[in-house]
GUVEX-634374 format. One record per residue (C-alpha): residue number from 1; residue in one letter; x, y, z. Coordinates in pm, whole numbers, plus 50000, padded with zeros to 5 digits. Layout:
BEGIN
(r NUM "A" (X Y Z)),
...
% end
This chain:
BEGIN
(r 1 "X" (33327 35721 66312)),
(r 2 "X" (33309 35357 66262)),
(r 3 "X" (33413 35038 66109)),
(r 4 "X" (33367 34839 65801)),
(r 5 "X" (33562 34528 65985)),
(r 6 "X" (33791 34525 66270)),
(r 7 "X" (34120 34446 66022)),
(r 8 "X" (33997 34752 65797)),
(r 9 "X" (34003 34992 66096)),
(r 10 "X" (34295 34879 66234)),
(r 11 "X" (34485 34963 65892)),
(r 12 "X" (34320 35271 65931)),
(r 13 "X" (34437 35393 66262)),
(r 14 "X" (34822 35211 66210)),
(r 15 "X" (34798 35473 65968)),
(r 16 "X" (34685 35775 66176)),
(r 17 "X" (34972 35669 66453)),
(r 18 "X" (35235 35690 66179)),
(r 19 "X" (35126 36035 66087)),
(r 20 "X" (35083 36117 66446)),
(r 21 "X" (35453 35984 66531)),
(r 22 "X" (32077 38133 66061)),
(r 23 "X" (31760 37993 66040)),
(r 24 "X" (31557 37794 66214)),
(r 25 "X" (31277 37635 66054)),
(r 26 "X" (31281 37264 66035)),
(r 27 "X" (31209 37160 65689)),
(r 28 "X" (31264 36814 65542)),
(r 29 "X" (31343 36743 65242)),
(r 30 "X" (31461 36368 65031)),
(r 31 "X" (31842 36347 64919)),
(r 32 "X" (31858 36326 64539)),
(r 33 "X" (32125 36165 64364)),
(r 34 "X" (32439 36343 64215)),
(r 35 "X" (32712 36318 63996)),
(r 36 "X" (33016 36312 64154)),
(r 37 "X" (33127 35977 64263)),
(r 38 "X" (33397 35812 64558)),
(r 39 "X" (33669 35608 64421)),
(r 40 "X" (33663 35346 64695)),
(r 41 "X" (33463 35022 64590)),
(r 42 "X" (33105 34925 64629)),
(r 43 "X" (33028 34652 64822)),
(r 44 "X" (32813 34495 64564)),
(r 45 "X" (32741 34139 64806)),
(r 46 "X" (32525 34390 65049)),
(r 47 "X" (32165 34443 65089)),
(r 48 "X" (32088 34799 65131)),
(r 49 "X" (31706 34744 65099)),
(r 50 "X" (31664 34757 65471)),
(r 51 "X" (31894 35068 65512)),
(r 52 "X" (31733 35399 65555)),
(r 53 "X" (31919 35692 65633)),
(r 54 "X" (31823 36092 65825)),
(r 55 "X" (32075 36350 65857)),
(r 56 "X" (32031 36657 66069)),
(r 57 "X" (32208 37031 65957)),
(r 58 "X" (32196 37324 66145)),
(r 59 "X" (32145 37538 65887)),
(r 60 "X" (32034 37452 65512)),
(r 61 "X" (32254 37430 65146)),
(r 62 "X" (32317 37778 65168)),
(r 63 "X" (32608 37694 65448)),
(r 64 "X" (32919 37572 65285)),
(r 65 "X" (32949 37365 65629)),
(r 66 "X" (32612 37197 65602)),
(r 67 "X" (32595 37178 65195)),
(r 68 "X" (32971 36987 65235)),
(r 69 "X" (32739 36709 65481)),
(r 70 "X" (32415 36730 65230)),
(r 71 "X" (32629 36714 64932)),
(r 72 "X" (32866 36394 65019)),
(r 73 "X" (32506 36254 65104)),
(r 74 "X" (32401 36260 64792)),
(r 75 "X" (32691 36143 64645)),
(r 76 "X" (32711 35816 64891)),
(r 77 "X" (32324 35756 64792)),
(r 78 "X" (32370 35729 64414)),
(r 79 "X" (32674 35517 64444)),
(r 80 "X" (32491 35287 64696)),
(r 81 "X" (32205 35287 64449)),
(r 82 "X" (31933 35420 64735)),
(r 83 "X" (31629 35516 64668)),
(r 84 "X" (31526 35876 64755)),
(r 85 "X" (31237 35744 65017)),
(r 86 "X" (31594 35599 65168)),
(r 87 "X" (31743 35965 65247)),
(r 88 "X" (31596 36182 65459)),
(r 89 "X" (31744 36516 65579)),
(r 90 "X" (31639 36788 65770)),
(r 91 "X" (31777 37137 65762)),
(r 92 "X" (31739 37412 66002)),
(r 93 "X" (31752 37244 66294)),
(r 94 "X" (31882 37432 66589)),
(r 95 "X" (32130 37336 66918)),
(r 96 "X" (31813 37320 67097)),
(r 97 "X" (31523 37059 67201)),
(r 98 "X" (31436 37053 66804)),
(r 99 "X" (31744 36845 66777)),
(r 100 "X" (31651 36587 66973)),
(r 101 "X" (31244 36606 66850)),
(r 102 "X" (31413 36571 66488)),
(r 103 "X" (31588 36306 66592)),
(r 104 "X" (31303 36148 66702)),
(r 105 "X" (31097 36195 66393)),
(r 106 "X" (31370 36082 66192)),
(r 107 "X" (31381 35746 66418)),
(r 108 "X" (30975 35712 66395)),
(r 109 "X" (31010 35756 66029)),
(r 110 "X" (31208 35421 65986)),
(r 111 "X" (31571 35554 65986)),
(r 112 "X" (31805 35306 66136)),
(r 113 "X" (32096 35564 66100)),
(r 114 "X" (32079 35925 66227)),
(r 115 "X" (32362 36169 66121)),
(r 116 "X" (32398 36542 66239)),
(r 117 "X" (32657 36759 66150)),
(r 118 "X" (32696 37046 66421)),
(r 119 "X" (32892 37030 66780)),
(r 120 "X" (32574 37146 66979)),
(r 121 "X" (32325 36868 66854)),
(r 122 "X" (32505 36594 67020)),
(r 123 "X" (32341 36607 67340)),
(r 124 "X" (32084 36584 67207)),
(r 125 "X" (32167 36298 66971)),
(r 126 "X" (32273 36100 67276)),
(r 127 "X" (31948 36127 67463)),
(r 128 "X" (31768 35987 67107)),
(r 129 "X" (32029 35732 67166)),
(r 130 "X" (31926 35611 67491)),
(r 131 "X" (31522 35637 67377)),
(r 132 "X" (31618 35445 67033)),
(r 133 "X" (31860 35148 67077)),
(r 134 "X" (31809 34995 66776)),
(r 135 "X" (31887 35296 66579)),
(r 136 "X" (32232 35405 66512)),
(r 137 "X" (32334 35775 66600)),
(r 138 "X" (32615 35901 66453)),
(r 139 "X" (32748 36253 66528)),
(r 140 "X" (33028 36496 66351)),
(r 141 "X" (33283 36697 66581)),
(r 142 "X" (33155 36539 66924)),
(r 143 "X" (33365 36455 67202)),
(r 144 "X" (33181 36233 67429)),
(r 145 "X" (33080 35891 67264)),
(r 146 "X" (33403 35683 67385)),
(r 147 "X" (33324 35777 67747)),
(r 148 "X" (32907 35817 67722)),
(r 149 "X" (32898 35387 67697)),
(r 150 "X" (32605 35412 67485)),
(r 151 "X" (32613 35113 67205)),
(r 152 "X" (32455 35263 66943)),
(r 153 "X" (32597 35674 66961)),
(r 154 "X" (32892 35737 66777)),
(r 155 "X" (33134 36041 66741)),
(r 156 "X" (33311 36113 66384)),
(r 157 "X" (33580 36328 66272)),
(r 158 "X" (33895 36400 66019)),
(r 159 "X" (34214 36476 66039)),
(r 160 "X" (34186 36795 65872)),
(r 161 "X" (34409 36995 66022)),
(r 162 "X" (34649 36803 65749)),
(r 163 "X" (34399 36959 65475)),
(r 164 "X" (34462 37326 65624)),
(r 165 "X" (34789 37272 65632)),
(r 166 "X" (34815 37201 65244)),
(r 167 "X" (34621 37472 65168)),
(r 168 "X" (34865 37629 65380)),
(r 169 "X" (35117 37581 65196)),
(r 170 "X" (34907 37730 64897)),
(r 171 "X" (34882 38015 65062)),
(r 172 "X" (35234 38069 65140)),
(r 173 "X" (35341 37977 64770)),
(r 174 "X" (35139 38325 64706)),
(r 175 "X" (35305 38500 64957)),
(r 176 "X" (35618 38423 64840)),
(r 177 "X" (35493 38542 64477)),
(r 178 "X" (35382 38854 64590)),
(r 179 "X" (35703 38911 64776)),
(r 180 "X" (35899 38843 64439)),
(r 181 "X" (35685 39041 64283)),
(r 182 "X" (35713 39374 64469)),
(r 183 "X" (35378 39362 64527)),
(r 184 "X" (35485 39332 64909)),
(r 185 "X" (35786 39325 65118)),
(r 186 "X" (35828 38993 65297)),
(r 187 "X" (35757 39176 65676)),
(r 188 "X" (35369 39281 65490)),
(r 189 "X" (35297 38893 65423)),
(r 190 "X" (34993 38930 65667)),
(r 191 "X" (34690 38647 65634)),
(r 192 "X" (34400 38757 65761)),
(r 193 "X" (34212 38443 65931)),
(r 194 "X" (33823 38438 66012)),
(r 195 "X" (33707 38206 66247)),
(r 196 "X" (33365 38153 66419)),
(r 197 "X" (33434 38076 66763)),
(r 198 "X" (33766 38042 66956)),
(r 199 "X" (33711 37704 67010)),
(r 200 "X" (33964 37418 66928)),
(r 201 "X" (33802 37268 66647)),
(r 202 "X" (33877 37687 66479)),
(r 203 "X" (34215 37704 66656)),
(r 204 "X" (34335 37349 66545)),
(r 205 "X" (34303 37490 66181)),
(r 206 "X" (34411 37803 66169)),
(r 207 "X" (34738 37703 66354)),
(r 208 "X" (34796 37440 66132)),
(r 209 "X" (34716 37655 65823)),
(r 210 "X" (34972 37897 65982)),
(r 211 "X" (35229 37607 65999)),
(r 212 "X" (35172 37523 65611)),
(r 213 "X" (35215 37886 65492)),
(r 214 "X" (35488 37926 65752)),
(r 215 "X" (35674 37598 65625)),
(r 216 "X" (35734 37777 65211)),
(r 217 "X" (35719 38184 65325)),
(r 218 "X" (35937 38185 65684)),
(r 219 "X" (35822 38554 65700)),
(r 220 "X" (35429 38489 65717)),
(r 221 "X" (35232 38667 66030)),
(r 222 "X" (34844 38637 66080)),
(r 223 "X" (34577 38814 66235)),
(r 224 "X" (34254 38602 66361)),
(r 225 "X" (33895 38775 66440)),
(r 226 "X" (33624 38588 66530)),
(r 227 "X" (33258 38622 66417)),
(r 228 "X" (33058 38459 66695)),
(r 229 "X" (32868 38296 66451)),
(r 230 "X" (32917 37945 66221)),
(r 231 "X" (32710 38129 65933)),
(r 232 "X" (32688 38503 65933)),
(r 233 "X" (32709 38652 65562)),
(r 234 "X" (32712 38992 65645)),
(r 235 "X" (32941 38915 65945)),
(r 236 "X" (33161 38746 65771)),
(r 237 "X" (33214 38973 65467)),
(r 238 "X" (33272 39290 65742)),
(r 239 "X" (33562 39038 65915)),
(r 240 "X" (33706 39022 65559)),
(r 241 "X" (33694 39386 65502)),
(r 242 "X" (33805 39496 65820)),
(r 243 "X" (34116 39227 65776)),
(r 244 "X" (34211 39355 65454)),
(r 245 "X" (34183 39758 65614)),
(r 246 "X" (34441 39651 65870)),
(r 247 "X" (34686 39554 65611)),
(r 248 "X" (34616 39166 65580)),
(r 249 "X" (34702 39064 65202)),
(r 250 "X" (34541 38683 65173)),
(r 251 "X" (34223 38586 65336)),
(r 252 "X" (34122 38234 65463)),
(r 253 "X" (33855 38121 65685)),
(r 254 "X" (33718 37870 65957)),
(r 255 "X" (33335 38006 65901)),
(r 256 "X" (33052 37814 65664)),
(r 257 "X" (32917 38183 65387)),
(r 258 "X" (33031 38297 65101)),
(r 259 "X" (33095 38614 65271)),
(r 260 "X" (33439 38639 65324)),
(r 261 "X" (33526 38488 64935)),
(r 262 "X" (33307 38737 64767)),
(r 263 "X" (33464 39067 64955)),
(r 264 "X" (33775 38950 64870)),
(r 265 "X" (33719 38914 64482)),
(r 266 "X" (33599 39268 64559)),
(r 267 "X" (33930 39372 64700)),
(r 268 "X" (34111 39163 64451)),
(r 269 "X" (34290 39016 64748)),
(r 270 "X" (34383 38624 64733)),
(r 271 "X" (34156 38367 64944)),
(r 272 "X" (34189 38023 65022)),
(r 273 "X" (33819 37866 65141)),
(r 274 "X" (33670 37592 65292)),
(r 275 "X" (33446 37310 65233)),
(r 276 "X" (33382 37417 64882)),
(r 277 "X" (33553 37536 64586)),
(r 278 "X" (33477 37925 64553)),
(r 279 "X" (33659 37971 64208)),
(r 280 "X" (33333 38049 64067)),
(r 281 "X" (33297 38343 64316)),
(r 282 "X" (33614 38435 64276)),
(r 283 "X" (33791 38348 63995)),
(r 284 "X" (34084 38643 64007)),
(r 285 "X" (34105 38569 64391)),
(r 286 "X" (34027 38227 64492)),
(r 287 "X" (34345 37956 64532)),
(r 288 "X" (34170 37668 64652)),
(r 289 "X" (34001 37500 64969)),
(r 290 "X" (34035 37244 65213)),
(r 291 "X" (33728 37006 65319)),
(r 292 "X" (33640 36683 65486)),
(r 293 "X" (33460 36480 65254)),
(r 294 "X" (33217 36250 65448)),
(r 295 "X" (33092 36043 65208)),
(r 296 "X" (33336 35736 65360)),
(r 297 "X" (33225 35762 65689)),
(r 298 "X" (32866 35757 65558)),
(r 299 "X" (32988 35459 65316)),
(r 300 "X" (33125 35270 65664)),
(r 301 "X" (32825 35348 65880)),
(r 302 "X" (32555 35207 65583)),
(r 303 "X" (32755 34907 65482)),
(r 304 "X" (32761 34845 65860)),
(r 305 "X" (32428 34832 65960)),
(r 306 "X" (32365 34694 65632)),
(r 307 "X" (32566 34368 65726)),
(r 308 "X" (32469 34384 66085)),
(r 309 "X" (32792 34511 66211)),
(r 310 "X" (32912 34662 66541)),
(r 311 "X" (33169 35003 66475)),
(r 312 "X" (33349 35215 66670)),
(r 313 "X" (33252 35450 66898)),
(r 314 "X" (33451 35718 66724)),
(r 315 "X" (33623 35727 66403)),
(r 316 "X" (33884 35963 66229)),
(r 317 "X" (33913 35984 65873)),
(r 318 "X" (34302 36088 65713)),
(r 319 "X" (34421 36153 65346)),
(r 320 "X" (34451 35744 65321)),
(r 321 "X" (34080 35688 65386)),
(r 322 "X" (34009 36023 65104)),
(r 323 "X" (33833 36177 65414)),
(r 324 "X" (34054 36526 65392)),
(r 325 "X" (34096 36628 65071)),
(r 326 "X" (34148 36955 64878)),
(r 327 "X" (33929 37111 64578)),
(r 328 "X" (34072 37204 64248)),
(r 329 "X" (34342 37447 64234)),
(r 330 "X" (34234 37742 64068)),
(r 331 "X" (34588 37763 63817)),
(r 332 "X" (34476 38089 63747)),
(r 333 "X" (34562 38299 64067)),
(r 334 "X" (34802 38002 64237)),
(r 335 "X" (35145 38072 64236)),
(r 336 "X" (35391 37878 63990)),
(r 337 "X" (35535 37543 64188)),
(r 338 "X" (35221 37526 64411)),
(r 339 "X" (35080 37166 64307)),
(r 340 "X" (35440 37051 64301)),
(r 341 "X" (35450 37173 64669)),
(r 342 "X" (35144 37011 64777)),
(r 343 "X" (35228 36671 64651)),
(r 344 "X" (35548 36694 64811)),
(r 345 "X" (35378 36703 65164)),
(r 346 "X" (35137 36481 65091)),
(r 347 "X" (35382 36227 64990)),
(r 348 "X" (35557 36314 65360)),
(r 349 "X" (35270 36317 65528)),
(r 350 "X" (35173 35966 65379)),
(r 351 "X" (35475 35831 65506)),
(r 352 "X" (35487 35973 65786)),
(r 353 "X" (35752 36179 65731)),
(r 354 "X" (35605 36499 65806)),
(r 355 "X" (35375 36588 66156)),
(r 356 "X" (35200 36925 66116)),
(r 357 "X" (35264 37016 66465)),
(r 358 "X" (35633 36916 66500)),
(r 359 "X" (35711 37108 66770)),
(r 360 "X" (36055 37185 66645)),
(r 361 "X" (35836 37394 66427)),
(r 362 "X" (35667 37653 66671)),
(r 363 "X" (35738 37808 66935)),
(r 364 "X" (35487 37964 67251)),
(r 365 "X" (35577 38275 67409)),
(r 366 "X" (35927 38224 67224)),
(r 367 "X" (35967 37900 67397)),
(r 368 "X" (35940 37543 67200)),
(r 369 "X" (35669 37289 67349)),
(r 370 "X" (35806 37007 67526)),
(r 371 "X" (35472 36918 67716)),
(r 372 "X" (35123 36973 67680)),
(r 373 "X" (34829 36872 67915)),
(r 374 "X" (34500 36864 67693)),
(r 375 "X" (34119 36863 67782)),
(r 376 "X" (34027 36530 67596)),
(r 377 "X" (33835 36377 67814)),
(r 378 "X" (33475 36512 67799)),
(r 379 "X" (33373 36569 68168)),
(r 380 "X" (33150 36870 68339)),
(r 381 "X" (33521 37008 68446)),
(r 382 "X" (33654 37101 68127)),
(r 383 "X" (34045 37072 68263)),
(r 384 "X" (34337 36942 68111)),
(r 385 "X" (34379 36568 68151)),
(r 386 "X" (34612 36431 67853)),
(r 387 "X" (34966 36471 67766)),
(r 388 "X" (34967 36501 67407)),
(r 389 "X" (35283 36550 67282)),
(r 390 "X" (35436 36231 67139)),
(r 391 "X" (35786 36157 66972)),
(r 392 "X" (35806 36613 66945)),
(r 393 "X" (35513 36650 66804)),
(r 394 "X" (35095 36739 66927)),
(r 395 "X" (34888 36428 66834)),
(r 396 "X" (34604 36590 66744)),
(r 397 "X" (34285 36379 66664)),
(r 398 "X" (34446 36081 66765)),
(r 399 "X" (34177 35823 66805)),
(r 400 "X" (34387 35550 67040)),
(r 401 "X" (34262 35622 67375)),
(r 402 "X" (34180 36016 67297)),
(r 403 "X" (33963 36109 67039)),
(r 404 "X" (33892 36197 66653)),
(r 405 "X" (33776 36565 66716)),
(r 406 "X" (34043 36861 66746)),
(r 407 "X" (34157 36972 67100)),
(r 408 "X" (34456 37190 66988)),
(r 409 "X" (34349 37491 67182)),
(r 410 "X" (34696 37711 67236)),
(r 411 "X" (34637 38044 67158)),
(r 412 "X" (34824 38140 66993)),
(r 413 "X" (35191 37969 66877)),
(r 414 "X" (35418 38292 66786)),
(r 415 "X" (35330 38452 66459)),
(r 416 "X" (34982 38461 66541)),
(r 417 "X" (34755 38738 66707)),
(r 418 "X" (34396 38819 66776)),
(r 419 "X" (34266 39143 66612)),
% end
């Protein structure tokens, strides 16, 4: 993502080194305003009049993944005080050439920043790039903008891996309930983890949800299946049901439907979400989620171009900048001592004090991880060229010299198999 000024984003990554230590119809529509608001400050000495801003979504409000983008759109517009002919998103827009046509439409219509939310549009971003150089393209989960060279294209990304891990920890907390209960015995604690695709972006979060449960209920296992698919309802609800048939007691996810929330309130089995809160879906089941809340990085990008400034090629958002955050905990089906626990590894996290991958944590084929080559640098080989463990830990996301999106991609760290 980007900068406001070059001291701001310094602070900002000081701070991530401490912690480190389907459809497809195109259809436009204008952003509205909403009510929820960010609690960092407006810049009230900037001219937004000449801002106008498109943002591209694979799919449409009815993906949790896509609504999370539309939604912290909406919020970043009222609290900049732009007009609606300011905000201009489409929705539906494929991995294909409609990317880059959208891109271009969105560029023809007066946009001087393009957003788009899904890994397979940035190609396509980049080449709208190269055709628009006064327009700034910005792109979510990419890999390639530090190397491309290409002023005005920019990767984004947050560390949420530290947001799964929280919830985590909610999710162990319920384990560990159920265990006390009698409802299980501690060798049933079983989560049952849905994920899209294997790819490291999935496998970054469900190890490091693993990690948080693991860190409060030692005797948590999990079982992953993979859809094939970012938004598959029906897909996603079988994944669910066939999880909870094989003896999995607590359901989370790395997929963007309501699917796999709603079959567990079914099931009355516990569920921890993402990108939204699903307490309304599920109010005997649902614990809470974890989500990246873009609205900074939007915030950064538009006061940027707003004051005709330069920002980085790519950007990672942490708990300091509010980019990772969790929704509400539903009190109601969380077990007793579970906000205390999450504000206790916040705190650690905060200062540092806590690395979700400590490898002193995990082992791999019952052996602990003293060295790990990485493929961070985007090239047509795809091999591992980056040692990332640092100080015993995996620096994931780690902007200096690698990059903001995930490339934890060991599967799997003991306690975890593929069903």
């Amino acid at each position: 993502m980007k900068k406001f000024l070059a001291l701001l984003l310094a602070a900002v990554l000081l701070f991530a080194f401490a912690a480190c230590g389907g459809k497809t119809e195109d259809t436009t529509t204008t952003a509205a305003g909403s009510s929820e608001e960010s609690t960092a400050p407006v810049a009230t000495d900037v001219d937004y009049s000449k801002v106008k801003i498109g943002l591209i979504c694979l799919h449409d409000e009815n993906s949790t993944y896509d609504n999370n983008f539309i939604q912290a759109l909406k919020d970043t517009q009222e609290k900049l005080g732009l007009s609606d002919d300011q905000v201009l998103i489409k929705t539906n827009i494929p991995e294909d050439d409609k990317c880059l046509s959208a891109a271009q439409e969105l560029a023809d219509a007066g946009c001087n920043i393009v957003f788009a939310d899904s890994f397979g549009h940035e190609g396509f971003l980049k080449q709208a790039a190269e055709e628009f150089p006064e327009v700034q393209f910005c792109h979510a989960t990419g890999t390639s903008a530090k190397t491309a060279g290409i002023k005005n294209f920019h990767n984004a990304f947050a560390s949420i891996y530290e947001g799964r891990y929280l919830a985590g920890i909610a999710a162990g907390m319920k384990l560990n309930e159920m265990i006390e209960d009698g409802k299980i015995k501690a060798e049933e604690a079983v989560i049952g983890y849905i994920g899209a695709y294997d790819y490291a972006e999935v496998v970054s979060g469900f190890t490091s949800f693993f990690l948080g449960a693991r860190s409060v209920c030692e005797s948590a296992t999990m079982k992953v299946t993979y859809t094939k698919s970012w938004f598959d309802i029906a897909l996603e609800r079988e994944a669910a049901l066939s999880l909870i048939n094989d003896g999995c007691v607590l359901i989370s996810q790395h997929a963007d439907s309501e699917g796999a929330p709603k079959a567990c309130e079914e099931k009355g089995v516990p569920n921890v979400a993402y990108n939204i809160d699903t307490t309304s879906m599920g109010p005997n089941t649902a614990i809470i989620s974890s989500k990246i809340n873009w609205s900074p990085y939007y915030e950064l990008v538009i006061n940027a171009v707003a004051k005709g400034e330069e920002f980085a090629a790519d950007w990672c958002g942490t708990l300091a900048t509010e980019s990772v955050q969790l929704t509400k905990l539903n009190e109601a089906v969380a077990a007793k001592g579970t906000q205390e626990a999450i504000d206790e590894a916040v705190a650690k996290l905060e200062k540092g004090e806590l690395n979700v991958f400590d490898t002193d944590t995990f082992t791999v084929d019952g052996k602990k991880l003293d060295s790990y080559m990485a493929d961070v640098i985007p090239d047509e080989k795809f091999e591992a060229d980056t040692e990332v463990i640092k100080d015993g830990a995996f620096c994931e996301s780690d902007v200096e010299g690698m990059r903001s999106a995930p490339y934890f991609d060991i599967k799997y760290i003991d306690g975890i198999t593929e069903k």
